[in-house]
NUMIMAR-332331 format. One record per atom (N, C-alpha, C): residue number from 1; residue in three letters; chain; atom name; x, y, z. Coordinates in steps of 0.2 Angstrom, whole numbers, plus 2048, in hexadecimal, padded with zeros to 3 digits. Example, Ala and Ser with C-alpha at 12.3 -4.5 7.8 and 13.67 -1.06 7.14 Angstrom:
2
     i    aa   ch   at     u     v     w
     1   ALA    A    N   842   7E4   827
     1   ALA    A   CA   83E   7EA   827
     1   ALA    A    C   842   7F0   827
     2   SER    A    N   840   7F5   823
     2   SER    A   CA   844   7FB   824
     2   SER    A    C   840   800   827
END
This chain:
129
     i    aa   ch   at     u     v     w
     1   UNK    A    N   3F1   34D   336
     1   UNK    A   CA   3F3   346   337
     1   UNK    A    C   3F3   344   33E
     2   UNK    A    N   3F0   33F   33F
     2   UNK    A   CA   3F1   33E   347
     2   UNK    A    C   3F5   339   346
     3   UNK    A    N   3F6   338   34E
     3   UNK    A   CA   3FC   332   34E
     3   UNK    A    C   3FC   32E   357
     4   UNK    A    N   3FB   328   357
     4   UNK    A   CA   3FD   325   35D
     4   UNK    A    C   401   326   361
     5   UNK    A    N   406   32A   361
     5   UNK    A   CA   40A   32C   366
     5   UNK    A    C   407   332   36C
     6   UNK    A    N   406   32C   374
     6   UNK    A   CA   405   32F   379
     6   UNK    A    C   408   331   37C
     7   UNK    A    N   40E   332   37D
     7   UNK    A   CA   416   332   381
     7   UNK    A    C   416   339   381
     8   UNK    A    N   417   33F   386
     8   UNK    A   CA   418   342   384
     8   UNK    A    C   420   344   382
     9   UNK    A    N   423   342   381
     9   UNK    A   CA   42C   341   37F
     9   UNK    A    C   42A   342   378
    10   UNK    A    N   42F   343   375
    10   UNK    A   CA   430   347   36E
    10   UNK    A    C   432   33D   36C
    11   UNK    A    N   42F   33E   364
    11   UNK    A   CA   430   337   360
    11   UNK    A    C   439   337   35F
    12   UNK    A    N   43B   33B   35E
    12   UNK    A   CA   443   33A   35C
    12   UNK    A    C   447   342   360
    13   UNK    A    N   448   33E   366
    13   UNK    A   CA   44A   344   36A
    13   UNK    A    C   451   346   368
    14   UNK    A    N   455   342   364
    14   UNK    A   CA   45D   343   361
    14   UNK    A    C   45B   349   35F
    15   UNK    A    N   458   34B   35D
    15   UNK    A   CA   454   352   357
    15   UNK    A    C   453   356   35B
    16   UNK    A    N   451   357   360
    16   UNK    A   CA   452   35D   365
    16   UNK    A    C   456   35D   36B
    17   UNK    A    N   459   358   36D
    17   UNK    A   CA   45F   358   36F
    17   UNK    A    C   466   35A   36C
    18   UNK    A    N   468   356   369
    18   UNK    A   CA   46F   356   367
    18   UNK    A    C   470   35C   362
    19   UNK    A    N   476   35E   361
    19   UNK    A   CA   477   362   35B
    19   UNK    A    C   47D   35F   358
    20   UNK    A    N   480   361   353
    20   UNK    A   CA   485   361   350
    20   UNK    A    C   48A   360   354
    21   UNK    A    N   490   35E   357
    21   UNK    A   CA   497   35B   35A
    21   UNK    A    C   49A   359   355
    22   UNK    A    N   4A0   35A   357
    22   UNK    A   CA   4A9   356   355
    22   UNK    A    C   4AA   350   355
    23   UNK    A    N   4A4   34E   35B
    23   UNK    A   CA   4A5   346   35B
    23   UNK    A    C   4A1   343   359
    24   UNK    A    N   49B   346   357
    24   UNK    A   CA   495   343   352
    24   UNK    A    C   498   344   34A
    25   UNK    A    N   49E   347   348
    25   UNK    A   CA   49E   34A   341
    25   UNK    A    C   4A6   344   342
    26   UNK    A    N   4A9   343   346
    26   UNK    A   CA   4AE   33D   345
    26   UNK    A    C   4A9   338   346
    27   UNK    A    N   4A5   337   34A
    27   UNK    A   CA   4A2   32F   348
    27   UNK    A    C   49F   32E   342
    28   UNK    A    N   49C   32F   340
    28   UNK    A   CA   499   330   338
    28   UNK    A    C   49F   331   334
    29   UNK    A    N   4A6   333   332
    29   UNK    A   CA   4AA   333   330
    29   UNK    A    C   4AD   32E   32F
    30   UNK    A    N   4AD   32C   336
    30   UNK    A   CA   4B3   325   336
    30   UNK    A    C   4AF   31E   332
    31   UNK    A    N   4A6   31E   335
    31   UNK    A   CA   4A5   318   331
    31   UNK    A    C   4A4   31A   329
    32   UNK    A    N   4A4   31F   326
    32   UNK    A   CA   4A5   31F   321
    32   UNK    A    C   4AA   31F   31C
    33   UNK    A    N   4B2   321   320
    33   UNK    A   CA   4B9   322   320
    33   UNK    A    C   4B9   31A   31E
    34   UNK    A    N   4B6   315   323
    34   UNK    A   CA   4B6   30D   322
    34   UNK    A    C   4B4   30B   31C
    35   UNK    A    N   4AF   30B   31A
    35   UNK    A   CA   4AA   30D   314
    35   UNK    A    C   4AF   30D   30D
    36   UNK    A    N   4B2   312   30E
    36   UNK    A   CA   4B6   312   307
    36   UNK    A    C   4BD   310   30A
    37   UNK    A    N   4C0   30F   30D
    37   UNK    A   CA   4C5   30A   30F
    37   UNK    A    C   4C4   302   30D
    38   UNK    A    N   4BD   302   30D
    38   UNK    A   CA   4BC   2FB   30B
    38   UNK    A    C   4BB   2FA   303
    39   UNK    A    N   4B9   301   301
    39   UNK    A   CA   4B8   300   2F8
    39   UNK    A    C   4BF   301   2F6
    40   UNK    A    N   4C0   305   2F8
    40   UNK    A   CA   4C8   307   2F4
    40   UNK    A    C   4CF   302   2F6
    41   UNK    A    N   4CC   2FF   2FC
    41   UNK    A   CA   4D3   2F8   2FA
    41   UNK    A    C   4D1   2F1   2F4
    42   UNK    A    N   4CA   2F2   2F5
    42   UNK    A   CA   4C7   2EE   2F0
    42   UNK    A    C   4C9   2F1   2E8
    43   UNK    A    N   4C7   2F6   2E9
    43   UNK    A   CA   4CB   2F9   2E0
    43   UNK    A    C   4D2   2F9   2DE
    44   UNK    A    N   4D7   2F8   2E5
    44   UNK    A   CA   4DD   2F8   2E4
    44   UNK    A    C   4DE   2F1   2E3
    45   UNK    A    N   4DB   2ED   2E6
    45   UNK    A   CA   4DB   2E6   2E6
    45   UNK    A    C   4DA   2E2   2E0
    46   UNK    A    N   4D7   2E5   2DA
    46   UNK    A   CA   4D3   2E2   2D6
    46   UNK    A    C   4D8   2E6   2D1
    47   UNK    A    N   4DB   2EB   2D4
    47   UNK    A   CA   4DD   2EF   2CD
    47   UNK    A    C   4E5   2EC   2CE
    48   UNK    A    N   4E9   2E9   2D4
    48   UNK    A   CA   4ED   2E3   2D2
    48   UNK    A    C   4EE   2E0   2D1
    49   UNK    A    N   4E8   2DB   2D2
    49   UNK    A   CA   4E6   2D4   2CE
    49   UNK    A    C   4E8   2D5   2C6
    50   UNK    A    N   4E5   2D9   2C5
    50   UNK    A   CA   4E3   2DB   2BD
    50   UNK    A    C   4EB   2DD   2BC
    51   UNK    A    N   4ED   2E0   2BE
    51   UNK    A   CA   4F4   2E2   2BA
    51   UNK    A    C   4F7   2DE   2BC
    52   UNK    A    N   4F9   2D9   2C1
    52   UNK    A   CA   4FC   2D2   2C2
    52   UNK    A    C   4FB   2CD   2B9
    53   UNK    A    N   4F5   2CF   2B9
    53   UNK    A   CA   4F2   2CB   2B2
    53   UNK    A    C   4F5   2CD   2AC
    54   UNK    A    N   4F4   2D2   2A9
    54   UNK    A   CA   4F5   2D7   2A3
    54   UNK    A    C   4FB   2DA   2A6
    55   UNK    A    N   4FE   2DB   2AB
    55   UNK    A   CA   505   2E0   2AA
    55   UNK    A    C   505   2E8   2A9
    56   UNK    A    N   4FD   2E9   2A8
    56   UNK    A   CA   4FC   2F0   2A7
    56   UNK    A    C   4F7   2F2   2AE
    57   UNK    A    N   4F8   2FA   2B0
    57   UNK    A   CA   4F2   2FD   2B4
    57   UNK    A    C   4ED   2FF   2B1
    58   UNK    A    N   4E8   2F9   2B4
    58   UNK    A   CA   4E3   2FA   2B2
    58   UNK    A    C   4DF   302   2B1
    59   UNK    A    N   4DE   304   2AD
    59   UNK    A   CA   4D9   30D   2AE
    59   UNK    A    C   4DF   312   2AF
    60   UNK    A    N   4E4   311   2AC
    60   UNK    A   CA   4E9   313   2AE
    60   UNK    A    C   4E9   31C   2AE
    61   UNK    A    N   4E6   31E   2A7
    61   UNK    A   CA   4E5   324   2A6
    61   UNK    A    C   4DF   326   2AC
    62   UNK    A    N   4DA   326   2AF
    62   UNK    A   CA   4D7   327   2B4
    62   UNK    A    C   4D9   326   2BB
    63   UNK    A    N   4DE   323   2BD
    63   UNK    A   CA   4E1   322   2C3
    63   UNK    A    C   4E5   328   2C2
    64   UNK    A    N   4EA   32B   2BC
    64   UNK    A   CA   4EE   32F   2BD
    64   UNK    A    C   4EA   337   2BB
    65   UNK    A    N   4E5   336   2BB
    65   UNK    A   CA   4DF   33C   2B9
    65   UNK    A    C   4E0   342   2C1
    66   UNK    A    N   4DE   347   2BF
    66   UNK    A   CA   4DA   34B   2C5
    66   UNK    A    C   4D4   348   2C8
    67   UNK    A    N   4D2   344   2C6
    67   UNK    A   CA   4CB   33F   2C8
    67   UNK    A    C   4CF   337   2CD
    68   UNK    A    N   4D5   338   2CA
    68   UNK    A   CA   4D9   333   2CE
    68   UNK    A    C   4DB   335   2D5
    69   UNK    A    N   4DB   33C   2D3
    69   UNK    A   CA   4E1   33E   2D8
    69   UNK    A    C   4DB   33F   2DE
    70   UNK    A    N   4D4   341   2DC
    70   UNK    A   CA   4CE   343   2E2
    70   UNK    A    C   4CF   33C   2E4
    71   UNK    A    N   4D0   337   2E1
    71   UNK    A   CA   4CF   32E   2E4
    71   UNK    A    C   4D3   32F   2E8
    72   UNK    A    N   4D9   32E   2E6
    72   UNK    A   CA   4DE   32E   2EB
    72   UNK    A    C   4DB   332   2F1
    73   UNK    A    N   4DD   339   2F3
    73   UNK    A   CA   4DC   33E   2F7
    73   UNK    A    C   4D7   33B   2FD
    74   UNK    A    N   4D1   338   2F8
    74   UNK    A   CA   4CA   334   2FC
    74   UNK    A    C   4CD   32F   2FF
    75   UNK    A    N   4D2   32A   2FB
    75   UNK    A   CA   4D3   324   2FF
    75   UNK    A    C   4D8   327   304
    76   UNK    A    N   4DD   32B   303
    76   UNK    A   CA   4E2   32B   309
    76   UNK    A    C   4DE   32F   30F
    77   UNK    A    N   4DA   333   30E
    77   UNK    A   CA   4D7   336   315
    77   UNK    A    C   4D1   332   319
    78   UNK    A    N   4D0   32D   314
    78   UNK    A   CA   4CA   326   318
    78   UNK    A    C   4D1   322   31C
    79   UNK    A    N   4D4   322   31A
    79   UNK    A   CA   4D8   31E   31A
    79   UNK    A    C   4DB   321   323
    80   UNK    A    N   4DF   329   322
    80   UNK    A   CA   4E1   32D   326
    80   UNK    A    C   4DE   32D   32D
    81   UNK    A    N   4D6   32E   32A
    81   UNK    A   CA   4D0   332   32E
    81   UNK    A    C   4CF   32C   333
    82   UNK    A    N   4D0   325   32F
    82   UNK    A   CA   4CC   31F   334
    82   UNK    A    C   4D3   31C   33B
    83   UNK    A    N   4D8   31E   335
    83   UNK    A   CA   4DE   31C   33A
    83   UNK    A    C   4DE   31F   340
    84   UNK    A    N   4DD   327   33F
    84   UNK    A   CA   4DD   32B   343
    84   UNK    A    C   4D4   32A   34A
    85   UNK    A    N   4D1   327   347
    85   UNK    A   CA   4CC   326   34C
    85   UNK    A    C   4CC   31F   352
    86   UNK    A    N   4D1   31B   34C
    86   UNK    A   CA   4D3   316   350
    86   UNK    A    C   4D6   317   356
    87   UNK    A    N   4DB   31B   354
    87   UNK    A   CA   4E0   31C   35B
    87   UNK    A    C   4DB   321   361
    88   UNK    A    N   4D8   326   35E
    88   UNK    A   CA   4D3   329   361
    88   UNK    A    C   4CF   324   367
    89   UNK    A    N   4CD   320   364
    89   UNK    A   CA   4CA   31B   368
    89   UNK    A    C   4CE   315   36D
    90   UNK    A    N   4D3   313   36C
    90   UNK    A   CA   4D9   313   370
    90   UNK    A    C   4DB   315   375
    91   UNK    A    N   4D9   31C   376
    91   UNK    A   CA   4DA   320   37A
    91   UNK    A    C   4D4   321   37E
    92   UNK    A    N   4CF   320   37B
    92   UNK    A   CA   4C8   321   37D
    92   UNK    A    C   4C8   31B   384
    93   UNK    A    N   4CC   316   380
    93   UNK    A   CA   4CD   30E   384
    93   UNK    A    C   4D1   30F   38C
    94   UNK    A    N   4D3   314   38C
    94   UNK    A   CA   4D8   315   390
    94   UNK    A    C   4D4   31C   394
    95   UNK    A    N   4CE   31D   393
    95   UNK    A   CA   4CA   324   398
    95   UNK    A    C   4CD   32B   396
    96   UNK    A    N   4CF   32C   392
    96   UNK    A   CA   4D3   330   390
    96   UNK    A    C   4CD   334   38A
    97   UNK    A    N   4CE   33B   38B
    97   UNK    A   CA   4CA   341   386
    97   UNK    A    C   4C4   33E   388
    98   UNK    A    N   4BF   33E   38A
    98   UNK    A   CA   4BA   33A   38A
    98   UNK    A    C   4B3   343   38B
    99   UNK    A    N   4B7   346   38C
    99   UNK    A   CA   4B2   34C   38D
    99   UNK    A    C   4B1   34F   387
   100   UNK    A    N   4AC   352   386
   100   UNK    A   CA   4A9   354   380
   100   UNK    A    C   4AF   35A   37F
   101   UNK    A    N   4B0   35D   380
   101   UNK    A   CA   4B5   365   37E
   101   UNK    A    C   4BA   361   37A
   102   UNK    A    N   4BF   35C   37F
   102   UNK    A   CA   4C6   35A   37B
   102   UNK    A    C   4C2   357   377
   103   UNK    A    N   4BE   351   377
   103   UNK    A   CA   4BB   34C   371
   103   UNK    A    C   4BA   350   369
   104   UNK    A    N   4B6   355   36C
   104   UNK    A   CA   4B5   358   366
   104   UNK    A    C   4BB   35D   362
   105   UNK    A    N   4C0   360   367
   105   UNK    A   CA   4C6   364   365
   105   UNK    A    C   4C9   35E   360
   106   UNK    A    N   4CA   359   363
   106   UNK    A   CA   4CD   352   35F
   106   UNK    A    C   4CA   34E   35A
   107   UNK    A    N   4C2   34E   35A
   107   UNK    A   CA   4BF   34C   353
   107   UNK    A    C   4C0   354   34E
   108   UNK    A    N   4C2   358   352
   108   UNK    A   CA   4C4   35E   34A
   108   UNK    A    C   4CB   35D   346
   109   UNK    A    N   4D0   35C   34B
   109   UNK    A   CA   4D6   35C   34D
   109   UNK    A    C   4D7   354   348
   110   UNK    A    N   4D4   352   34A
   110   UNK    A   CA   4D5   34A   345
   110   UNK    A    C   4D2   34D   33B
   111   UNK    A    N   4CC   350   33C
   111   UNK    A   CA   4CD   352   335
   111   UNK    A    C   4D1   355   332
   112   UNK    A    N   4D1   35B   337
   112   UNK    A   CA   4D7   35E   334
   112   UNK    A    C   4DD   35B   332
   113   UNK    A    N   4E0   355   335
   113   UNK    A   CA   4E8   352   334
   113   UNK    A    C   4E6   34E   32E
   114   UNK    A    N   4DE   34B   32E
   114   UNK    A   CA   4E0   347   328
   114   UNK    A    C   4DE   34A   322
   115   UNK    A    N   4DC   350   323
   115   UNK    A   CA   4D9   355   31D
   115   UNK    A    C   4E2   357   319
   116   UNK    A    N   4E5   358   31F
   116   UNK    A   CA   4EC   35C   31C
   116   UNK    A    C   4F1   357   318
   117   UNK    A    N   4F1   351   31D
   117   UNK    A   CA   4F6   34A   31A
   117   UNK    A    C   4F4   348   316
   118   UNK    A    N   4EC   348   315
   118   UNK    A   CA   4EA   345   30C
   118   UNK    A    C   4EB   348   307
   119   UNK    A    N   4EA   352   308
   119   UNK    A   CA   4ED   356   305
   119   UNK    A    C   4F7   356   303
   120   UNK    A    N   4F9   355   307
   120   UNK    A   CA   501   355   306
   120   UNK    A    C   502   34D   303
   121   UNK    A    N   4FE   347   303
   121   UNK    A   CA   503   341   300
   121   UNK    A    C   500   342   2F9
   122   UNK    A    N   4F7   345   2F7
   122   UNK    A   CA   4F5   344   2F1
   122   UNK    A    C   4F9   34B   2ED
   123   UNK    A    N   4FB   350   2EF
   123   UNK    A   CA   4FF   354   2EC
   123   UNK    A    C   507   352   2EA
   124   UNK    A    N   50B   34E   2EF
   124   UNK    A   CA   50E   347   2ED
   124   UNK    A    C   510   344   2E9
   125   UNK    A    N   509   342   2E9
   125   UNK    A   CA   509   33C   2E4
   125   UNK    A    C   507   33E   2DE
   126   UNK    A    N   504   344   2DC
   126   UNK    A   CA   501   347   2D7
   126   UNK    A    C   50B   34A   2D3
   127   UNK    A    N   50E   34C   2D6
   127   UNK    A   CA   512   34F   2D3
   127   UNK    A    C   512   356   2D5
   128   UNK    A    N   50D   358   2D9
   128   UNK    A   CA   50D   360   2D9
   128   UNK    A    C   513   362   2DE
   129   UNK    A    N   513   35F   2E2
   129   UNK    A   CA   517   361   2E7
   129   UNK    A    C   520   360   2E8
END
C-alpha cells in the first residue's frame, strides 16, 4: 500500500516516543474518574427524586447487592482519584513536583490513597468491617 506521506518523521511519533508514565496513567484516570462522577451523581440524583416521590429506594435490592457495593467502591474512588488530582494540580499551579520522577511517584501514590479509602469506606458501608 503506498501512501502520500513525504516527511521523513514518523506519522504518529507518541508511538515511538513516549511510553507508559505515572502521569500519563493519572491523566487518563482523572478524565475518566470525571466521567463517572458525572454518571453516578446523576443516578444519585434520580434515585432521590424518585424516593422523595414514593418514600421507597428506588432498586433497593441492587443498591444493597455485591453489585452495589462494586458501584459504590467505583463511585468513591472516581470520586477519591479526581479529588485527589485536583489538588495535584494545585500544586502543579504553584511549580511544584513538576519533574517527571516526583509527578510520576505521585500519580502512583494518588492511586494508591484512592484505591485504599475506596476499599476502607465500601467495606464500611457494606458492614464488613
Amino acid at each position: 500500500m503506498s501512501s502520500e506521506w513525504n516527511d521523513p518523521r514518523p506519522m504518529s511519533p507518541h508511538l515511538q516516543v513516549w511510553r507508559w508514565h505515572g502521569a500519563m496513567m493519572s491523566s487518563i484516570l482523572h478524565r475518566a474518574s470525571a466521567i463517572i462522577c458525572y454518571v453516578a451523581l446523576f443516578i444519585v440524583a434520580v434515585g432521590v427524586f424518585v424516593m422523595s416521590l414514593t418514600g421507597e429506594l428506588p432498586l433497593a435490592g441492587l443498591v444493597f447487592s455485591p453489585l452495589g457495593a462494586i458501584g459504590v467502591f467505583v463511585f468513591i474512588f472516581a470520586f477519591t482519584f479526581m479529588s485527589l488530582a485536583q489538588l495535584r494540580h494545585a500544586i502543579w499551579n504553584k511549580g511544584k513536583f513538576l519533574d517527571p520522577e516526583k509527578n510520576n511517584f505521585w500519580s502512583f501514590l494518588m492511586l494508591g490513597i484512592a484505591i485504599g479509602f475506596s476499599a476502607l469506606v465500601t467495606l464500611a458501608i457494606s458492614g464488613a468491617v
